[in-house]
Z-matrix of the N, CA and C atoms (Angstrom, degrees):
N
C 1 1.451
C 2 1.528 1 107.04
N 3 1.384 2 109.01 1 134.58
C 4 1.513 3 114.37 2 178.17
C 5 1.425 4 131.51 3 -128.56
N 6 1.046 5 106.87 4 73.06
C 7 1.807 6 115.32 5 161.26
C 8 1.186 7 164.35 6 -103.80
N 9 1.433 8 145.19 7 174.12
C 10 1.229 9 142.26 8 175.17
C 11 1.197 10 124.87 9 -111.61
N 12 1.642 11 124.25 10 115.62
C 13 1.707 12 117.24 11 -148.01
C 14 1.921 13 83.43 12 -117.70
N 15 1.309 14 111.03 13 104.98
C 16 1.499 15 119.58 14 166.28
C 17 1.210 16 117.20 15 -86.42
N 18 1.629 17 120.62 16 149.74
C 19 1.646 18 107.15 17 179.29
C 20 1.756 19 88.59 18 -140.03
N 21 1.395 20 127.87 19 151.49
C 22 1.142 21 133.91 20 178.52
C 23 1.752 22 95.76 21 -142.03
N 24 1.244 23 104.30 22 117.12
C 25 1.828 24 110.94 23 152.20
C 26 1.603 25 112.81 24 -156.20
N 27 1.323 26 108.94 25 -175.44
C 28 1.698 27 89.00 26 -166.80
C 29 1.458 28 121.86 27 -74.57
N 30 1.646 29 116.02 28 144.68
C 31 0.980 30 141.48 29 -166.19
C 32 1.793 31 110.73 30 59.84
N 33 1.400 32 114.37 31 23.51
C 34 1.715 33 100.43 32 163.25
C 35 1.505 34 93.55 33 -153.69
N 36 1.453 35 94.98 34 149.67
C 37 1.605 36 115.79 35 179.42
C 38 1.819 37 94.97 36 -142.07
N 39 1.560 38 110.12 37 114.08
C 40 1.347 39 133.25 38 164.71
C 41 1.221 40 128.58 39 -119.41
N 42 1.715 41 117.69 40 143.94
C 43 0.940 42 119.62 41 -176.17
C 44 1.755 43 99.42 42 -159.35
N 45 1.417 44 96.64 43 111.06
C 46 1.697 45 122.06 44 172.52
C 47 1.792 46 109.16 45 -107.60
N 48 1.716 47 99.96 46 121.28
C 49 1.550 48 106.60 47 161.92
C 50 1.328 49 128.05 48 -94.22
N 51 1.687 50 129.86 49 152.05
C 52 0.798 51 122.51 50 -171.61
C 53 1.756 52 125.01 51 -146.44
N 54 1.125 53 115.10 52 133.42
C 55 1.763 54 103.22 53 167.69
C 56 1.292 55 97.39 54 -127.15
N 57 1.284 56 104.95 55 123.71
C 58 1.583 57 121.00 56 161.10
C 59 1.084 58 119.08 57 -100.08
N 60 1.338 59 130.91 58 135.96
C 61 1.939 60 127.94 59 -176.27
C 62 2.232 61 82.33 60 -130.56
N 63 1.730 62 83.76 61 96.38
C 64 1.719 63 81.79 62 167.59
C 65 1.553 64 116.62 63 -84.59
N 66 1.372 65 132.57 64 25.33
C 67 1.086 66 118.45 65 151.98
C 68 1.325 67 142.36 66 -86.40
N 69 1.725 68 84.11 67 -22.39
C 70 1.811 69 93.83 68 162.83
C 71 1.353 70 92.57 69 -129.01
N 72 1.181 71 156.09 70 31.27
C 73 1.864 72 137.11 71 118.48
C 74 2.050 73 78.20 72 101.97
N 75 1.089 74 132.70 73 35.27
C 76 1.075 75 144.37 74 166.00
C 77 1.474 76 122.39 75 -72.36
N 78 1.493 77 128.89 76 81.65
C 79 1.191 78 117.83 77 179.49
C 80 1.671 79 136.59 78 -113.09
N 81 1.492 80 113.04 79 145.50
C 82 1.545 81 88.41 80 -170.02
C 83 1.632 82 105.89 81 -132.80
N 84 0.971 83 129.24 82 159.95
C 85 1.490 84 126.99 83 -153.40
C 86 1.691 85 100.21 84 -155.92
N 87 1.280 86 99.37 85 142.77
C 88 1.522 87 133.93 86 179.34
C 89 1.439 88 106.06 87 -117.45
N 90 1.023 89 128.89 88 143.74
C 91 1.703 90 130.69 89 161.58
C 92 1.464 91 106.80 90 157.83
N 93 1.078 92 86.75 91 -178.54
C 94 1.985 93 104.56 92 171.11
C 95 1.453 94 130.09 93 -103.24
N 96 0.810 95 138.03 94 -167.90
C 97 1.795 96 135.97 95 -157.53
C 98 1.097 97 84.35 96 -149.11
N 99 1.732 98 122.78 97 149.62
C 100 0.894 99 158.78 98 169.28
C 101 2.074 100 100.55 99 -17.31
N 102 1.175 101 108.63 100 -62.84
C 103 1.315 102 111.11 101 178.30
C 104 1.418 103 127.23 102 -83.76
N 105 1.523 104 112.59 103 4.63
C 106 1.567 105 122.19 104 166.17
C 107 1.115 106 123.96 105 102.33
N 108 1.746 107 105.16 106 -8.74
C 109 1.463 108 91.21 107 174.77
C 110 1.761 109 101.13 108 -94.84
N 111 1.443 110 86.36 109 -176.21
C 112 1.809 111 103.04 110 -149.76
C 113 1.403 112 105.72 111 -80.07
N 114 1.419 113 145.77 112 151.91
C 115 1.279 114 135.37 113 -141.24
C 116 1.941 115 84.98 114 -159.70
N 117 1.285 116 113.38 115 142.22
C 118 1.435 117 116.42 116 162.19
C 119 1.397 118 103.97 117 -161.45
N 120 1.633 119 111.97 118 158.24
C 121 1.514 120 121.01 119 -147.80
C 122 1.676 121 103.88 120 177.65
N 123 1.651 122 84.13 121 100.15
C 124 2.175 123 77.34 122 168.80
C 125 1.644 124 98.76 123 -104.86
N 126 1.578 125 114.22 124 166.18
C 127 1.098 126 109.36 125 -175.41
C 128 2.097 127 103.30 126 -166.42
N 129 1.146 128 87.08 127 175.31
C 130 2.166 129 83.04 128 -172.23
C 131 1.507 130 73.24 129 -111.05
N 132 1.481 131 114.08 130 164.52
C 133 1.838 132 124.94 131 -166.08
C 134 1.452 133 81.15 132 -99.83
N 135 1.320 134 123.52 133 -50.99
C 136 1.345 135 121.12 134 -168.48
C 137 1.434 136 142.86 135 -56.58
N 138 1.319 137 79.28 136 -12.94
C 139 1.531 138 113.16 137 -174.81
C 140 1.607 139 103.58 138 -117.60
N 141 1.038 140 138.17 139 18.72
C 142 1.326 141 153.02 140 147.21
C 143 1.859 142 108.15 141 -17.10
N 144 1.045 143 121.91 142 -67.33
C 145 1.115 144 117.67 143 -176.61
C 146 1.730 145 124.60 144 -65.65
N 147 1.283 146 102.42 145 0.11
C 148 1.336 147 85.69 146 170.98
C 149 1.621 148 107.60 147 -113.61
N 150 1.334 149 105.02 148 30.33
C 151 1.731 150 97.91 149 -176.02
C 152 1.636 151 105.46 150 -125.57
N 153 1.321 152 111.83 151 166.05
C 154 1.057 153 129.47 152 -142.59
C 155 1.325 154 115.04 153 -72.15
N 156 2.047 155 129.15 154 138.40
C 157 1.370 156 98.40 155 -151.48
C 158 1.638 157 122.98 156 -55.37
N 159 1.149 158 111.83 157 -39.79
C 160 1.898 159 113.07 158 -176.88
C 161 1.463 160 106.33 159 -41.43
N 162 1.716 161 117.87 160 -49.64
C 163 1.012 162 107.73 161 172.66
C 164 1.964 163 136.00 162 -55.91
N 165 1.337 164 88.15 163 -23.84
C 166 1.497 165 102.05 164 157.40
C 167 1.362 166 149.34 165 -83.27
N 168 1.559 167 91.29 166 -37.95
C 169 1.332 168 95.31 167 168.43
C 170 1.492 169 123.63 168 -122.55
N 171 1.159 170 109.33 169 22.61
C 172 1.760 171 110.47 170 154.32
C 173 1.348 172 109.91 171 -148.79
N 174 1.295 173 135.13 172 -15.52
C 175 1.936 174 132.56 173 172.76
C 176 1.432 175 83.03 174 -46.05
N 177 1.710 176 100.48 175 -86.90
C 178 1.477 177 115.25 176 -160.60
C 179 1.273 178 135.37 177 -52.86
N 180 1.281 179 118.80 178 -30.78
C 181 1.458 180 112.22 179 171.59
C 182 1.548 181 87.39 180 -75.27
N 183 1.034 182 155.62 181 -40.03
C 184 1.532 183 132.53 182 -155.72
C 185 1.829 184 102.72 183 -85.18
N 186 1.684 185 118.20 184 -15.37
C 187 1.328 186 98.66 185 166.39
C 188 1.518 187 124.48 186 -77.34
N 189 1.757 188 96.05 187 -21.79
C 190 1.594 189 88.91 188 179.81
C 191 1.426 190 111.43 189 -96.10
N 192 1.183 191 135.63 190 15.52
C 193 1.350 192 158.81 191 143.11
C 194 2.173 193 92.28 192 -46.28
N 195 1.600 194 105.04 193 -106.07
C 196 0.746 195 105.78 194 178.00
C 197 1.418 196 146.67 195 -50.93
N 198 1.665 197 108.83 196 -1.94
C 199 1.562 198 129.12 197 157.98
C 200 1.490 199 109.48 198 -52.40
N 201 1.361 200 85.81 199 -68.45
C 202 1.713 201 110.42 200 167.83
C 203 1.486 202 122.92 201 -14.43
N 204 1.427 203 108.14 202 -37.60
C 205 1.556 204 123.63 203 -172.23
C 206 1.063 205 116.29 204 -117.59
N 207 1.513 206 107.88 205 -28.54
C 208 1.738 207 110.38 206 148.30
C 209 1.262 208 138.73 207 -41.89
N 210 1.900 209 93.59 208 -57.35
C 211 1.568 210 105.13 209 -176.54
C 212 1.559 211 131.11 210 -117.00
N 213 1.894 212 109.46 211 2.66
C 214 1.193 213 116.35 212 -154.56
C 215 1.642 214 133.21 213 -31.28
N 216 1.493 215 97.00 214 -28.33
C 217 1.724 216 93.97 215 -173.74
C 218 1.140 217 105.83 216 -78.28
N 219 1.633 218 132.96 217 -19.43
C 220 1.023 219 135.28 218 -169.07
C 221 1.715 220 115.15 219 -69.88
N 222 1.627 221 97.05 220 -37.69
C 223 1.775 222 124.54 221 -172.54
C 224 1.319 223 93.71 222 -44.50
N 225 1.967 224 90.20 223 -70.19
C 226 1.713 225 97.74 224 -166.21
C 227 1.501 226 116.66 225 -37.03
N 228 1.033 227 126.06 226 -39.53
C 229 1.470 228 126.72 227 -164.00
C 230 1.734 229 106.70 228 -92.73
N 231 1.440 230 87.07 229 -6.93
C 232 2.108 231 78.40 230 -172.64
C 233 1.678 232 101.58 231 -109.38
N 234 1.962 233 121.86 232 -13.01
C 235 0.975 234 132.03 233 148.20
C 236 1.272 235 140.74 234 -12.79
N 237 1.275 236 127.54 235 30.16
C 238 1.607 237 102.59 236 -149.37
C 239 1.333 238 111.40 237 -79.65
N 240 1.265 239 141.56 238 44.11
C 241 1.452 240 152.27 239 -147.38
C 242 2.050 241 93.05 240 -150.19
N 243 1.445 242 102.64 241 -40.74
C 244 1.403 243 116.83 242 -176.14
C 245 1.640 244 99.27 243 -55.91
N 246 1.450 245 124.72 244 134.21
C 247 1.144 246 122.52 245 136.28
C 248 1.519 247 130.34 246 -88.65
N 249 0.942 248 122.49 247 117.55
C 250 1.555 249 146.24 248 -150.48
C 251 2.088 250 114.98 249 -101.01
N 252 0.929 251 123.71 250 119.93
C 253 1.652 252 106.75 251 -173.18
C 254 1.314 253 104.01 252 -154.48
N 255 1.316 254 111.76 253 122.42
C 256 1.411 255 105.02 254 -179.21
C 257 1.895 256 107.96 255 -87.61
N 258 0.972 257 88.75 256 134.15
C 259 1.596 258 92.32 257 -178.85
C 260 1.658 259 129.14 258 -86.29
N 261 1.219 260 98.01 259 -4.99
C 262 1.805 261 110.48 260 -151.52
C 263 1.290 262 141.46 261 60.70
N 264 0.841 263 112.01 262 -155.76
C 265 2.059 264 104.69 263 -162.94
C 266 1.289 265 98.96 264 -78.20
N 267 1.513 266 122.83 265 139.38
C 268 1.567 267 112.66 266 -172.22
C 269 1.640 268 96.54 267 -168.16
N 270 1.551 269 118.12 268 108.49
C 271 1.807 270 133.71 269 161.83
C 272 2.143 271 91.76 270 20.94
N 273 1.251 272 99.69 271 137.37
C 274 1.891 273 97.73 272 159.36
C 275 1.714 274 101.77 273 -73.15
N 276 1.170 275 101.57 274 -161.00
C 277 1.524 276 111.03 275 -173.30
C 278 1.566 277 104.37 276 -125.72
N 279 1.200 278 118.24 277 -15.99
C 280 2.056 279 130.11 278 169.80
C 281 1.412 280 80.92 279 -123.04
N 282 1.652 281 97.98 280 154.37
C 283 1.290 282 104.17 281 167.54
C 284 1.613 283 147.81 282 80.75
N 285 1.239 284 131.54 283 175.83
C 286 1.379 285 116.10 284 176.04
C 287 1.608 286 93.93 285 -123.63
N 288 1.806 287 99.70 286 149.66
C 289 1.627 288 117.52 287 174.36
C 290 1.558 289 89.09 288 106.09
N 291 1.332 290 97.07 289 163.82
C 292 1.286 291 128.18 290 -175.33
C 293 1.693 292 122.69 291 -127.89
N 294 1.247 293 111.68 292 169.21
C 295 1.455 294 117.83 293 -148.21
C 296 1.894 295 96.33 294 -150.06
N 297 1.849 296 118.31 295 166.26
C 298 0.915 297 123.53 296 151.70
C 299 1.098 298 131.78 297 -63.31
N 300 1.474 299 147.92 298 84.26
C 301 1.758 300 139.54 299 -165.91
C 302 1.534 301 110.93 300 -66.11
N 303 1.149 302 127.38 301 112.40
C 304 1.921 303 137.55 302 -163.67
C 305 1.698 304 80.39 303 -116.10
N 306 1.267 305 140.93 304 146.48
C 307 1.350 306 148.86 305 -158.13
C 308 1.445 307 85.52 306 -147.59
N 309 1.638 308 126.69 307 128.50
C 310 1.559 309 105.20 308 154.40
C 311 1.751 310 78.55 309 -131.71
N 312 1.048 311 75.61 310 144.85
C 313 1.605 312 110.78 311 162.21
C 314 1.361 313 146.70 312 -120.87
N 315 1.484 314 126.99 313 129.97
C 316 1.465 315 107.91 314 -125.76
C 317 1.763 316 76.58 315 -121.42
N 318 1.613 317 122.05 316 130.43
C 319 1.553 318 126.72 317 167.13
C 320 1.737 319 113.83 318 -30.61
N 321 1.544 320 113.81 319 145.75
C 322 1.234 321 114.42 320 165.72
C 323 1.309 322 141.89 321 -95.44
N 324 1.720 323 102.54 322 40.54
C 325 1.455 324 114.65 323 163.61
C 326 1.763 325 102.87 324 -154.57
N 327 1.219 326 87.08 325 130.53
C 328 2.146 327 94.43 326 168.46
C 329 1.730 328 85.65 327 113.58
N 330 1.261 329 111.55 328 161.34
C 331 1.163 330 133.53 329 173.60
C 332 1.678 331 120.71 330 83.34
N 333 1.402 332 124.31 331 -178.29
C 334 1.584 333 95.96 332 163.01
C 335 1.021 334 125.33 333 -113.00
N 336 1.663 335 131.33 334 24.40
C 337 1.183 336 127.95 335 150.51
C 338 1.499 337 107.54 336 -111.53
N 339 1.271 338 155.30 337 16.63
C 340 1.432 339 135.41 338 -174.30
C 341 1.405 340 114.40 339 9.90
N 342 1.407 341 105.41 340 133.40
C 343 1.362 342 96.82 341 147.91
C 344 1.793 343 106.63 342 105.49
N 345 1.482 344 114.52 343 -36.58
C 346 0.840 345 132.93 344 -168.19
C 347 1.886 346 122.14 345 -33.01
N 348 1.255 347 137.73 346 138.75
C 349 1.487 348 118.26 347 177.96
C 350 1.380 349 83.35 348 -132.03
N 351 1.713 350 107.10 349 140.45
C 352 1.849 351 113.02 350 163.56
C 353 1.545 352 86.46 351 -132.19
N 354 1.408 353 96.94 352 139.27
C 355 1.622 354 121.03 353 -176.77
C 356 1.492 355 105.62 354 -111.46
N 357 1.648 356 117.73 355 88.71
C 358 1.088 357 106.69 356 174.38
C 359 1.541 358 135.71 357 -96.80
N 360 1.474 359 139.49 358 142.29
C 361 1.229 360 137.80 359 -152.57
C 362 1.237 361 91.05 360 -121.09
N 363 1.643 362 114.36 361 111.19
C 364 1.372 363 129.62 362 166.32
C 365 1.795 364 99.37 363 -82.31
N 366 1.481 365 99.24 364 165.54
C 367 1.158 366 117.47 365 173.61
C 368 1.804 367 101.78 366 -115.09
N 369 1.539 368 94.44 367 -173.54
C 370 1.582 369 92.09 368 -179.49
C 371 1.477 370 111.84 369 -103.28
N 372 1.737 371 111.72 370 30.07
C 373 1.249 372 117.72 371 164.78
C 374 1.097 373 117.04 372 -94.81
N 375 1.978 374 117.72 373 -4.06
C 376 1.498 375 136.40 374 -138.58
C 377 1.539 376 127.09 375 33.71
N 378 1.517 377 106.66 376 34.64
C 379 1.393 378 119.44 377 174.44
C 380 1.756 379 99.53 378 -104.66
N 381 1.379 380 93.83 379 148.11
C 382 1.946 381 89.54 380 -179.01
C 383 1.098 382 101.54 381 -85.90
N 384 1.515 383 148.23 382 148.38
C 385 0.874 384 171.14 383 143.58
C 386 1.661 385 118.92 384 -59.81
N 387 1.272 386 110.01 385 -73.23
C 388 1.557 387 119.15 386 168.63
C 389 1.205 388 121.25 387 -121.08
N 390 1.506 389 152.40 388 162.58
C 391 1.039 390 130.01 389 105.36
C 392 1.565 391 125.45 390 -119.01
N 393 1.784 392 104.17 391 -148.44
C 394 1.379 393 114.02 392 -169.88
C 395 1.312 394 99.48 393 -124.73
N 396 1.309 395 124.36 394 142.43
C 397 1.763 396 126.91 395 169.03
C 398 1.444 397 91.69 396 -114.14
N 399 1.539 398 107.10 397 142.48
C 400 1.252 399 95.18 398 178.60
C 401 2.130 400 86.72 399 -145.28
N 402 1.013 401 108.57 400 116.27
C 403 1.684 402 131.48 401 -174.28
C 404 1.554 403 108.22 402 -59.68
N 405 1.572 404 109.68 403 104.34
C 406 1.008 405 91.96 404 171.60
C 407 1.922 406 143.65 405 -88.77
N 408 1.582 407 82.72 406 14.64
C 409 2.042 408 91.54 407 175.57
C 410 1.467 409 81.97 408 -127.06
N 411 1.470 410 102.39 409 -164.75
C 412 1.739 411 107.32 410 -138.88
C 413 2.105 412 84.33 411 -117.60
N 414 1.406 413 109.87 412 13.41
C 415 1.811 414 104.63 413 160.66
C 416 2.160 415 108.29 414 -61.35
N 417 1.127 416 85.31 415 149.74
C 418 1.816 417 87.60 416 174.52
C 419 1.562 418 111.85 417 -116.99
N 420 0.806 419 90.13 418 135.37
C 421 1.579 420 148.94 419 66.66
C 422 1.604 421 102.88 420 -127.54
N 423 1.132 422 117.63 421 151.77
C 424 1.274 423 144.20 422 -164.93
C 425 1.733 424 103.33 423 -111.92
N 426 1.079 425 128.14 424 -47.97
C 427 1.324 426 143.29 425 173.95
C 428 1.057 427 116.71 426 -126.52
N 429 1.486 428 120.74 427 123.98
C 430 1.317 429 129.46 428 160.20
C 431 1.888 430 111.26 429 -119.76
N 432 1.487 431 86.89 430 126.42
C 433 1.887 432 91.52 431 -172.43
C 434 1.413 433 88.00 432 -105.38
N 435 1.741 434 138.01 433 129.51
C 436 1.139 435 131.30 434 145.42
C 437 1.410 436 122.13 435 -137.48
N 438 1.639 437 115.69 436 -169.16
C 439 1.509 438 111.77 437 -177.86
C 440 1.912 439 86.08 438 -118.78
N 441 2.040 440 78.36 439 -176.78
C 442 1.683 441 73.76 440 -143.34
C 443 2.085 442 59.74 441 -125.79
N 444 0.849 443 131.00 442 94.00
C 445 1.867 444 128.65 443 156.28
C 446 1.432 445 105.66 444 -146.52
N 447 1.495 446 91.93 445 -163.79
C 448 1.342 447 100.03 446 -174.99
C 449 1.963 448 95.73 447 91.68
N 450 1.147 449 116.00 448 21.87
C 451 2.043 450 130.06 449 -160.92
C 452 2.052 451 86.73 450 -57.75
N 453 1.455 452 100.08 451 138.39
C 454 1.407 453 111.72 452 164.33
C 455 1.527 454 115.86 453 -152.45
N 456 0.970 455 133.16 454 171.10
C 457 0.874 456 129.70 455 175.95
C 458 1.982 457 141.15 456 -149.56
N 459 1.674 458 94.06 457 108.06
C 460 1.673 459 85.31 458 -162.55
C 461 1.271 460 99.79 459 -98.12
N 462 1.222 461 112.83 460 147.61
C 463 1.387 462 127.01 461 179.75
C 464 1.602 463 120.50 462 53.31
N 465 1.423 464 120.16 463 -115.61
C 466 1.457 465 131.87 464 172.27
C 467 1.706 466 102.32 465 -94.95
N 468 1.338 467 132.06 466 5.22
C 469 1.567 468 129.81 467 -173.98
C 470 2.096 469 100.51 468 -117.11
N 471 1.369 470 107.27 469 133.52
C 472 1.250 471 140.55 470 157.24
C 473 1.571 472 106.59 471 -86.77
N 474 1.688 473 115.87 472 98.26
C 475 0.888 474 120.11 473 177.82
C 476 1.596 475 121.39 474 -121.19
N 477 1.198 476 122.01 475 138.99
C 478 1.908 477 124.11 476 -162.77
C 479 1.896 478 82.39 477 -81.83
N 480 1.065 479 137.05 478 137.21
C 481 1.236 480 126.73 479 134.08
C 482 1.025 481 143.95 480 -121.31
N 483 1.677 482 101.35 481 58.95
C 484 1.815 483 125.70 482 -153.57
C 485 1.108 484 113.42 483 -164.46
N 486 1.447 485 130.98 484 94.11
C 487 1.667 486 135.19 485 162.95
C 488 1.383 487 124.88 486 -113.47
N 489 1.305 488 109.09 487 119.53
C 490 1.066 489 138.07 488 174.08
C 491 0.983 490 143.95 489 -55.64
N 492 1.499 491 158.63 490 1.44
C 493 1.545 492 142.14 491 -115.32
C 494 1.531 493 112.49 492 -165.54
N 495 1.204 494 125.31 493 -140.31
C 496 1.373 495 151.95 494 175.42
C 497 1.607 496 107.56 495 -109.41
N 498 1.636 497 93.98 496 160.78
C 499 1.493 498 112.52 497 179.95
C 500 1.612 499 71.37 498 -136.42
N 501 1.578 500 126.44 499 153.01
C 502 1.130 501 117.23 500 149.22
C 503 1.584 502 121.66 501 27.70
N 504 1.090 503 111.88 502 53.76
C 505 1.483 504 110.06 503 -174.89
C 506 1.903 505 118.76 504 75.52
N 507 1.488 506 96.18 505 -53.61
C 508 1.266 507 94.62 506 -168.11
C 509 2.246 508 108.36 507 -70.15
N 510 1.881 509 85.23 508 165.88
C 511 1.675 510 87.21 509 -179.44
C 512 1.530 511 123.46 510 -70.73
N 513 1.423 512 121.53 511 140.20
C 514 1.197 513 142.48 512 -167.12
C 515 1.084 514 117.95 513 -137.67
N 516 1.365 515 101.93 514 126.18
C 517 1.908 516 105.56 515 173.86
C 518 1.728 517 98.48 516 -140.79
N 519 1.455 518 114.48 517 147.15
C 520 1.181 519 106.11 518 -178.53
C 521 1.635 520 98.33 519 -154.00
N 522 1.456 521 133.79 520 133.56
C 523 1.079 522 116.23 521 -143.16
C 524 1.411 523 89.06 522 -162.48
N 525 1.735 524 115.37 523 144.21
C 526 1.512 525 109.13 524 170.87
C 527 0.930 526 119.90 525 -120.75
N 528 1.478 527 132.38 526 127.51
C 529 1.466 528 130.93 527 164.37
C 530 1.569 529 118.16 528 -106.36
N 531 1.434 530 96.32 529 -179.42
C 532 2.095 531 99.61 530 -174.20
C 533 1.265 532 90.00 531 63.10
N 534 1.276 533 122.95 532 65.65
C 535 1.684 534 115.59 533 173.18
C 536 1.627 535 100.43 534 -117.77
N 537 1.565 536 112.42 535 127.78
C 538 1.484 537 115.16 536 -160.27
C 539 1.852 538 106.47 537 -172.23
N 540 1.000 539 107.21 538 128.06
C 541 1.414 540 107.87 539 -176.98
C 542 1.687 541 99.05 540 -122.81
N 543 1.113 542 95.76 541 170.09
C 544 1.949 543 129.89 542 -159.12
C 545 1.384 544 90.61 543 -115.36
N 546 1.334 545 139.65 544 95.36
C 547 1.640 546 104.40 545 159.98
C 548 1.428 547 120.05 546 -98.22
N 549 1.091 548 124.93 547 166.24
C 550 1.428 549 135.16 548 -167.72
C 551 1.090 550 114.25 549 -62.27
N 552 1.743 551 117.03 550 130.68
C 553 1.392 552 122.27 551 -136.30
C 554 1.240 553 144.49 552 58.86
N 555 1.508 554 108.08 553 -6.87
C 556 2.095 555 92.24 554 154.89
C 557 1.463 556 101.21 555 -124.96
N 558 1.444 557 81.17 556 -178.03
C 559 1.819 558 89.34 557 -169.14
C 560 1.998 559 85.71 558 -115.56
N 561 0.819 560 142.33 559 36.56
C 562 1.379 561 129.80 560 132.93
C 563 1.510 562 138.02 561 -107.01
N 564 0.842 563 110.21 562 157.56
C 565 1.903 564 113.97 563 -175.20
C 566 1.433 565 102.18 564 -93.80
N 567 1.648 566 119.46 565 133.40
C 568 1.645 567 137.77 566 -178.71
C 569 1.969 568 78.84 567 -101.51
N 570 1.361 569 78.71 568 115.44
C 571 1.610 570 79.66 569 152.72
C 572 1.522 571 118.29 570 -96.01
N 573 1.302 572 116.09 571 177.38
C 574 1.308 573 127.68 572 -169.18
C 575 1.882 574 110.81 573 -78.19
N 576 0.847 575 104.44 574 121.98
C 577 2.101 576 113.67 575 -179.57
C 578 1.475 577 88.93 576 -94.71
């Protein structure tokens, strides 16, 4: 899978690239470092510990950050650590009308957010529409309210590549492009329609 996870709110504009090959936990990354210059790094996830700290402690949490927004419905279900609850039909969180509320909730030890709750609002297409991030240690943003459109689709994946909302009140948009998957057995990339 190959993408670009952008984030815009005030005073930051980001943009991290990515190819992931989840059959062997193969990852490769484009971006910048803290001070702007340009940074690149492939690496096996599994093998995490023998790579270099940046690569540990900010590549990776920021790919599974932006996985996160890549693939979330997929997480919930591949989670098995996630506690998961469907809530029933319940008001959106932007907007008027209502949605299915699916709650997963992520245990409060292991990972790099503990603690974590995303409140997702299916529609009756079973596409999410919005949800809620809600942080479970005291790093910010603390709340993230967004929408889940912008629907495309590469290959065998239904992907949102359009969020809408708040960080902590303030405006947020976070959005993916270069969205394109490899599937097993060819050697070309389906980009995202």
């Amino acid at each position: 899978i190959r993408y670009t996870w952008n984030a815009q709110f005030p005073g930051v504009n980001v943009s991290r690239s990515w190819v992931w090959e989840p059959k062997t936990g193969r990852v490769s990354y484009e971006g910048k470092d803290k001070d702007g210059k340009a940074v690149k790094a492939t690496y096996v996830r599994s093998q995490l510990n023998n790579q270099p700290e940046n690569v540990k402690n900010e590549i990776d949490p920021a790919f599974v950050n932006d996985n996160y927004w890549l693939l979330f419905p997929l997480h919930a279900y591949w989670d098995s650590s996630a506690d998961v609850q469907d809530k029933g039909t319940q008001p959106l969180p932007q907007g008027n009308g209502s949605a299915d509320l699916v709650s997963v909730k992520y245990p409060s030890d292991g990972g790099y957010t503990p603690g974590d709750t995303w409140d997702l609002y299916v529609g009756k297409d079973n596409r999410v529409e919005q949800f809620v991030y809600h942080r479970g240690g005291s790093k910010k943003p603390g709340v993230v309210i967004a929408t889940w459109e912008g629907y495309k689709k590469a290959g065998p994946l239904l992907i949102s590549t359009d969020h809408n909302g708040t960080a902590d009140g303030n405006t947020l948009r976070i959005f993916l492009s270069d969205v394109a998957v490899k599937v097993t057995g060819s050697e070309n990339w389906i980009s995202a329609q």
